[in-house]
MARTI-632685 format. One record per residue (C-alpha): residue in one letter; x negated, y, z negated. Coordinates in steps of 0.1 Angstrom, whole numbers, padded with zeros to 4 digits, always signed. Last residue first. Layout:
N
AXYZ;...
//
This chain:
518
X+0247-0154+0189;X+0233-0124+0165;X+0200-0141+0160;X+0206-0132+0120;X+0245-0147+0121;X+0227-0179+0144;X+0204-0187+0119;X+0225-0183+0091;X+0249-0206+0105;X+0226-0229+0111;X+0210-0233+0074;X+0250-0234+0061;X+0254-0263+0089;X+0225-0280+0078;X+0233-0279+0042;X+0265-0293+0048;X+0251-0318+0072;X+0226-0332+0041;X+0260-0331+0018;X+0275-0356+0042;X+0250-0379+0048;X+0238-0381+0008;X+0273-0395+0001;X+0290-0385-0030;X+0302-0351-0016;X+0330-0365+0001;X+0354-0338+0013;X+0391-0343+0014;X+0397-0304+0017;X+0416-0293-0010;X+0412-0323-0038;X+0372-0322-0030;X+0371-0282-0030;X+0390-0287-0065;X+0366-0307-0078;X+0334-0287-0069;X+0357-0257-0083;X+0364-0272-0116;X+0324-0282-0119;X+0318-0246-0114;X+0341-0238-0142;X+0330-0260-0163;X+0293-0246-0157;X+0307-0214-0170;X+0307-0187-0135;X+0275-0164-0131;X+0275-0172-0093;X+0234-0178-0095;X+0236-0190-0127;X+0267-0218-0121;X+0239-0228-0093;X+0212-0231-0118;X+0235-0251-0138;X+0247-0276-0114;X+0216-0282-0096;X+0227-0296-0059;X+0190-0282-0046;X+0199-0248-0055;X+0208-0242-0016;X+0231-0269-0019;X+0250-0256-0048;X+0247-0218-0036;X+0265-0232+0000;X+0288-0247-0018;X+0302-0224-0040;X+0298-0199-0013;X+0324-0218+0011;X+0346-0220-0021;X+0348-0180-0033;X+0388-0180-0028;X+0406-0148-0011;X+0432-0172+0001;X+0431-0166+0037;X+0399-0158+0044;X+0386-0185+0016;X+0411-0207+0032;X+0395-0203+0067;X+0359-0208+0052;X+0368-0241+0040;X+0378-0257+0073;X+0350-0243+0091;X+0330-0264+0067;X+0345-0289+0070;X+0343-0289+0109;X+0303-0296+0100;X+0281-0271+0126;X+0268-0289+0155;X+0289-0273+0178;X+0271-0245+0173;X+0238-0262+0189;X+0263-0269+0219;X+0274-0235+0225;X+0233-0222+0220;X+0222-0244+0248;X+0185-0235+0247;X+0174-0254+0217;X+0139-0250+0206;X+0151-0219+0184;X+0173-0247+0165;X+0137-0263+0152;X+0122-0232+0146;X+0154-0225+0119;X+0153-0262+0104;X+0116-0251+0100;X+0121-0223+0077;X+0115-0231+0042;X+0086-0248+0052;X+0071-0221+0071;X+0063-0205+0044;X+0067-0169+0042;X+0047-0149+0016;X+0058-0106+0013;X+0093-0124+0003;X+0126-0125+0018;X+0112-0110+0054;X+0127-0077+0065;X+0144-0082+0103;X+0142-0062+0129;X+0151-0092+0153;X+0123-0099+0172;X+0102-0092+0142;X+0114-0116+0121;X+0114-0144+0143;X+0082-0131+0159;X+0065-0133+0125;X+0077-0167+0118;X+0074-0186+0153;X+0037-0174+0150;X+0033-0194+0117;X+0047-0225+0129;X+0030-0222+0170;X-0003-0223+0147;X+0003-0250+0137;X+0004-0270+0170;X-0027-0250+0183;X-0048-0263+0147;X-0042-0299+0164;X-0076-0310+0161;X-0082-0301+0130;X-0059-0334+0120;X-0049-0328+0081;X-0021-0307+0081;X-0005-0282+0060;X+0024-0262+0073;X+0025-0230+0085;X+0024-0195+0065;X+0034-0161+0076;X+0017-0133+0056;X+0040-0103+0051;X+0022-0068+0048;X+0038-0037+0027;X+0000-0025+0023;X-0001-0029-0020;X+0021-0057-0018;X+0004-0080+0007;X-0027-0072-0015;X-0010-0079-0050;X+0004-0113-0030;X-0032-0123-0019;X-0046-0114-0058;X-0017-0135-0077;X-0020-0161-0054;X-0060-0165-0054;X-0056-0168-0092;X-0029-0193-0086;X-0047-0215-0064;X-0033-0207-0028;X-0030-0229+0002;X-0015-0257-0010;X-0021-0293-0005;X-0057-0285-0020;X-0090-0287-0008;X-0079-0263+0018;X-0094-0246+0052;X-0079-0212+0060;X-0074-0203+0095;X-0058-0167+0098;X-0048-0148+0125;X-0043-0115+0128;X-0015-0104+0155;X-0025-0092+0189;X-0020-0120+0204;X-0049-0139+0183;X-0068-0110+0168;X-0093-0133+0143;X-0099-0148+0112;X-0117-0176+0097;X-0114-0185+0058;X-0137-0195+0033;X-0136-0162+0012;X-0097-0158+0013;X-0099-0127-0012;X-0129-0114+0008;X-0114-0124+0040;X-0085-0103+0037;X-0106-0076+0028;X-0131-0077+0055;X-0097-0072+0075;X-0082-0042+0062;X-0092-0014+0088;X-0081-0039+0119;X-0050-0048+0098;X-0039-0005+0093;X-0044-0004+0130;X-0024-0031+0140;X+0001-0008+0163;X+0009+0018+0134;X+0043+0008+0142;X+0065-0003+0111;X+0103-0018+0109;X+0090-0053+0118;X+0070-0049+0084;X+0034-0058+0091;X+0016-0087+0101;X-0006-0113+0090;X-0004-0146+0108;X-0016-0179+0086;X-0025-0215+0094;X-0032-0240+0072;X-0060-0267+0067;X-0063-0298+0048;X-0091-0318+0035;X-0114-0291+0043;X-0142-0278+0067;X-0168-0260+0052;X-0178-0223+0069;X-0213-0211+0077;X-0212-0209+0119;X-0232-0244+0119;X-0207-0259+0096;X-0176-0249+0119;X-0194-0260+0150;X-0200-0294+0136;X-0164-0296+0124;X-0152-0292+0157;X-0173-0316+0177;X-0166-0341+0151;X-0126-0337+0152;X-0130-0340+0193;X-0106-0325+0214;X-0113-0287+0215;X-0091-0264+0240;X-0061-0264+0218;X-0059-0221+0227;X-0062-0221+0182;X-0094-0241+0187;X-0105-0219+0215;X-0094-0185+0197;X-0120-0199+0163;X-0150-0208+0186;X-0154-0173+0205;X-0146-0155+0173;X-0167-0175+0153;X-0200-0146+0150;X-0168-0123+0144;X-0185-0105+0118;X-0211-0083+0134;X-0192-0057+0153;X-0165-0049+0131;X-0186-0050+0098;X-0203-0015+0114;X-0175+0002+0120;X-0163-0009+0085;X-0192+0007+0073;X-0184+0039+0091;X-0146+0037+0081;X-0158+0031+0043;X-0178+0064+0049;X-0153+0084+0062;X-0129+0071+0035;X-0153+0079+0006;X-0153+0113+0022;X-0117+0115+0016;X-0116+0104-0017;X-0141+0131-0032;X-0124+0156-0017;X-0087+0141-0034;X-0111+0135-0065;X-0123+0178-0066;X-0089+0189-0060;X-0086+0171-0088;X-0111+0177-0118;X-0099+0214-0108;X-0071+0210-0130;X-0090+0194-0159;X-0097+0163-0172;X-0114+0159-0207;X-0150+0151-0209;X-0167+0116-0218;X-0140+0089-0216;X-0115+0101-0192;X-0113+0069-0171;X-0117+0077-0132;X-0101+0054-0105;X-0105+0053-0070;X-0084+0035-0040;X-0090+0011-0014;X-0078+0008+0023;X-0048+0027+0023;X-0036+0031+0060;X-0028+0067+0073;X-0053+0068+0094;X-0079+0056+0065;X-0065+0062+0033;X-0080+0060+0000;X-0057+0063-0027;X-0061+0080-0059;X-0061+0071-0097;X-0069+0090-0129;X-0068+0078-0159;X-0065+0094-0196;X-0078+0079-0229;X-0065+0058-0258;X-0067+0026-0240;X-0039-0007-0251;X-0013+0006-0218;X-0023+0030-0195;X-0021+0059-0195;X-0016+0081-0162;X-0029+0112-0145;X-0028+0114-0105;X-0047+0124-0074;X-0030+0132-0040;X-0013+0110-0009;X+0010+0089-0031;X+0027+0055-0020;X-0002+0028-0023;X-0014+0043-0060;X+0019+0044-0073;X+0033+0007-0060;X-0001-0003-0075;X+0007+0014-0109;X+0042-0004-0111;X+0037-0014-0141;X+0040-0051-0135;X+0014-0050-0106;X-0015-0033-0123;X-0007-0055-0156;X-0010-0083-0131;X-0041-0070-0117;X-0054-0065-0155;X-0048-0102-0162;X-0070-0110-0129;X-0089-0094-0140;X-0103-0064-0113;X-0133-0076-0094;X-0168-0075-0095;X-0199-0093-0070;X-0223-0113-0073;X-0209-0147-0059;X-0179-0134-0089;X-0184-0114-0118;X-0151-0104-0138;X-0137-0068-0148;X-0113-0054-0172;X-0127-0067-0206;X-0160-0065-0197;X-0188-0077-0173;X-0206-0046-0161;X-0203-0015-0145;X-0226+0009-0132;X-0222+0048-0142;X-0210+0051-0117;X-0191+0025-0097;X-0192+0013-0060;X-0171-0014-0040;X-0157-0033-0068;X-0133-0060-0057;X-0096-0054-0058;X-0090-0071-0029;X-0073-0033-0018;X-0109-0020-0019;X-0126-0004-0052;X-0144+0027-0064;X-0146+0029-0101;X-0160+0066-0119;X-0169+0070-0154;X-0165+0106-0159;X-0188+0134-0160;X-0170+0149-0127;X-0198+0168-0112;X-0226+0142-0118;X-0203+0117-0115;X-0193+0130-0077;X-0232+0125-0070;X-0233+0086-0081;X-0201+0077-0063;X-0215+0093-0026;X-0248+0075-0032;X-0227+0043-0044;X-0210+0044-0014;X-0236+0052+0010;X-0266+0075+0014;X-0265+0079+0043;X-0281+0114+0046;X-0254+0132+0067;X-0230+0114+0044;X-0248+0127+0015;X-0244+0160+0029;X-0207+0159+0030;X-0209+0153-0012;X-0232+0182-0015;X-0207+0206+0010;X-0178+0195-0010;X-0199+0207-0047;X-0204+0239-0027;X-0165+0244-0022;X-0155+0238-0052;X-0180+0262-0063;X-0166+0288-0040;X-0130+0274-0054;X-0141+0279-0091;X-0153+0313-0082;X-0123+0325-0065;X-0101+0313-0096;X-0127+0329-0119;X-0123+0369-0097;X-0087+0363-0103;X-0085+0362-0139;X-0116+0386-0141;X-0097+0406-0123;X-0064+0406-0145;X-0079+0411-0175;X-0098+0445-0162;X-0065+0457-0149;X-0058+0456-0186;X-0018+0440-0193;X+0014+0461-0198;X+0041+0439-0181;X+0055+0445-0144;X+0030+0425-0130;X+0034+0436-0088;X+0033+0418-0056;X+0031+0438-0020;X+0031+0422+0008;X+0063+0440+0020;X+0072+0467+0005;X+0083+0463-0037;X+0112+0469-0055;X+0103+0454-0088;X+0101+0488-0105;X+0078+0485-0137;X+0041+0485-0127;X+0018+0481-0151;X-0004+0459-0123;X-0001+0465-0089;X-0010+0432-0070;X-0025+0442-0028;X-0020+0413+0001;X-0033+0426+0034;X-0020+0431+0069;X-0023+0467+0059;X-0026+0483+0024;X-0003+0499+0008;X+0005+0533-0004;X+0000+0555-0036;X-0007+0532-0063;X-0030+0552-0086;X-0004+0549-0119;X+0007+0515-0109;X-0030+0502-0113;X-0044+0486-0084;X-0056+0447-0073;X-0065+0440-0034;X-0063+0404-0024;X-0085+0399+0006;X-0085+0376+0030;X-0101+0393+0058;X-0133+0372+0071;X-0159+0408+0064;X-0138+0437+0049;X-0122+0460+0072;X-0137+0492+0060;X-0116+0507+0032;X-0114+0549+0039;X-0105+0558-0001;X-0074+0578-0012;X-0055+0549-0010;X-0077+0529-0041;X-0079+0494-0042;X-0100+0475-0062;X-0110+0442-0044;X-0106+0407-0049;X-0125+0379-0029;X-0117+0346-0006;X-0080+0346-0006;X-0061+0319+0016;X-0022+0323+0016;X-0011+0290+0005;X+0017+0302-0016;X+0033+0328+0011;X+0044+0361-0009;X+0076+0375-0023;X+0072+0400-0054;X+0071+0393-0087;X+0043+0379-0107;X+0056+0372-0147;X+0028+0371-0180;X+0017+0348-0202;X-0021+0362-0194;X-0033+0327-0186;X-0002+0306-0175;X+0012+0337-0153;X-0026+0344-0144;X-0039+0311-0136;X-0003+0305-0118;X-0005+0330-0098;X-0045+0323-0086;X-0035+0289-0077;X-0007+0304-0055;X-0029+0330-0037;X-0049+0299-0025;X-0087+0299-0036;X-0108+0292-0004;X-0130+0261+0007;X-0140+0266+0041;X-0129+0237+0062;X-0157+0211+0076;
//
């Protein structure tokens, strides 16, 4: 563990904010300082055990400087200063000044003490809420540790069913009302991209928050909140949290050591039915019962992967796995290829109730994940057929570097595009593509019309007339005189279904092949 010292940048600003007065002098901000001493040239001064010493002398006995050491001269008026040396200018007691200083020290010796407490409750295992309960003692603030599912990992002083939490199988969670709140702020976005403790409000609560991450290898894996109900924050509050987060993380990294290598009880069973290597739906299901999961009416596959653009090489999944199945409680997961599978059994025809939804899509969120989602079917037996939907996504994307729409892909709004990446003769898919449409994007070139997107917004609003005039934020009369005009220009016939289904295919197509670069 790193001694705790006072930086000579902390003890600046005490003074400047303290005394109102002005340090000059150049001087590196986290210079460590672990005591103050008079200093007096005319003395011999001993090298003082561990160094860091700030020395503090009046102008009126400052006859030289000392070496390899910082020294502040107080009263002094000429700013022109060797190197090292710093100097208050204003007439303050030198008295003041080192008790100013000497407090800093203190309060980072304390800090310091109050780290070695928490560090020894690791040593002790005392967990998460044994960790939580001693940083209340020093903090004397209601204190909230949760994970990225937004369940309630420790709290202290306990919590209990209110107005910002639920109980669910025994356990809490976030509202879902105040995860949305969490979301349309912004405060998650905060909390995922800064590294230190900050103050907010929030919205409806008179008091003070403070929220921090916690990150394991650069991954955040949960994150800590304080509500500033009993005492009022102050600066060292903190320092204190960021410590306080950190050993939470070591501790949430020994536990989900732990979780690692007793979960996968279905890991054997769950790769063979995604290899195809099961044949029998009773077989199956029996397995799946025996290893504590219900099968369901319908099933769906899903691969959770990061942005194509990142390369922490799955580490940030591995550390956020128990949460994934938290918020998916009856699913099965497991590294299939190297990318996080998911099978999720279903009452419903979709995969998500909205509650689940609003969690699943805060968690993608919160990480910068995308979740990659086949269709629904009903035969178990053909899990490795699905599967191929959901994989097709991620490496689509990925392949080409490409930043998926949404952090949810379905794979329904993409199977046109699976269905051309079957075909290997690229020249002859091509051909596929409608003449007319050809024929419309040559005018636009040469015209400088808007027709080809016309159509294509149309059909890709499902041939809605106003959402479409929306979308191009054009009068709906003036849409409609454009769908007329195309038909005067270019002899289409939009009123059979045929036609209009090859437009849309040809629009689908093109995309395809623009973002496969063929």
């Amino acid at each position: 563990m790193e001694e705790t010292m006072a930086y000579l940048e902390n003890i600046i600003n005490r003074l400047e904010s303290t005394l109102k007065i002005h340090v000059h002098g150049t001087y590196h901000a986290r210079a460590e300082i672990d005591s103050v001493l008079f200093w007096n040239s005319k003395q011999s001064h001993a090298p003082h055990p561990g160094g860091n010493i700030l020395y503090l002398c009046d102008a009126a006995h400052f006859q030289g400087a000392p070496i390899d050491e910082y020294i502040l001269i107080v009263n002094y008026p000429d700013c022109e200063l060797p190197a090292s040396c710093l100097c208050i200018p204003q007439k303050i007691a030198l008295d003041e000044v080192f008790n100013q200083i000497q407090t800093v020290i203190l309060e980072h010796h304390l800090l310091k003490q109050k780290e070695e407490e928490l560090f020894q409750t690791l040593q002790h295992n005392s967990g998460l809420q044994g960790i939580t309960n001693i940083a209340y003692m020093h903090l004397h603030n209601p204190i909230t540790v949760c994970d990225t599912s937004f369940s309630i990992l420790a709290a202290s002083p306990q919590v209990t069913n209110d107005n910002n939490l639920e109980e669910k199988e025994g356990r809490f969670f976030v509202r879902d009302s105040k995860l949305q709140n969490m979301l349309d702020t912004k405060l998650v976005k905060k909390i995922y991209s800064t590294t230190v403790p900050f103050i907010t409000y929030i919205e409806d609560y008179p008091f003070k928050w403070v929220f921090q991450s916690i990150r394991i290898q650069h991954s955040v894996v949960g994150y800590v909140c304080i509500r500033e109900t009993q005492k009022d924050f102050v600066e060292e509050d903190l320092d204190y949290i960021n410590m306080f987060c950190h050993v939470i993380a070591i501790e949430m990294q020994r536990e989900m050591s732990f979780q690692t290598n007793t979960r996968l009880n279905y890991e054997y069973f769950l790769t063979e039915l995604l290899e195809g290597h099961f044949s029998q739906k009773e077989y199956i299901v029996n397995n799946m019962v025996q290893l504590g999961h219900q099968p369901g009416k319908y099933y769906f596959l899903l691969i959770i992967d990061e942005a194509p653009t990142n390369h922490n090489s799955g580490i940030q999944l591995k550390n956020l796995y128990q949460q994934i199945l938290t918020i998916l409680p009856n699913s099965m997961a497991v590294f299939f290829y190297g990318k996080l599978t998911v099978f999720l059994p279903c009452d419903s025809y979709r995969p998500f109730s909205e509650k689940t939804l609003t969690k699943f899509y805060a968690f993608l969120q919160f990480h910068q994940l995308y979740a990659y989602v086949s269709f629904p079917y009903e035969n178990i037996t053909e899990s490795h057929i699905y599967y191929k939907q959901a994989a097709f996504l991620s490496s689509f994307y990925s392949e080409h570097t490409l930043i998926p729409e949404d952090y949810i892909v379905y794979y329904r709004n993409h199977f046109l595009q699976h269905t051309f990446s079957l075909c290997k003769d690229f020249t002859t898919l091509k051909s596929t593509i409608h003449p007319d449409i050809y024929k419309i994007i040559r005018h636009d070139q040469k015209q400088n019309t808007d027709y080809a997107n016309t159509l294509r917004t149309y059909l890709m609003n499902g041939r809605n007339a106003v959402r479409t005039a929306n979308e191009l934020h054009i009068h709906k009369s003036t849409f409609f005189y454009r769908l007329n005009k195309m038909e005067e220009l270019f002899d289409l016939d939009m009123i059979r279904e045929e036609t209009m289904v090859a437009y849309e295919y040809s629009f689908i197509l093109m995309d395809y092949l623009e973002k496969s670069k063929l």
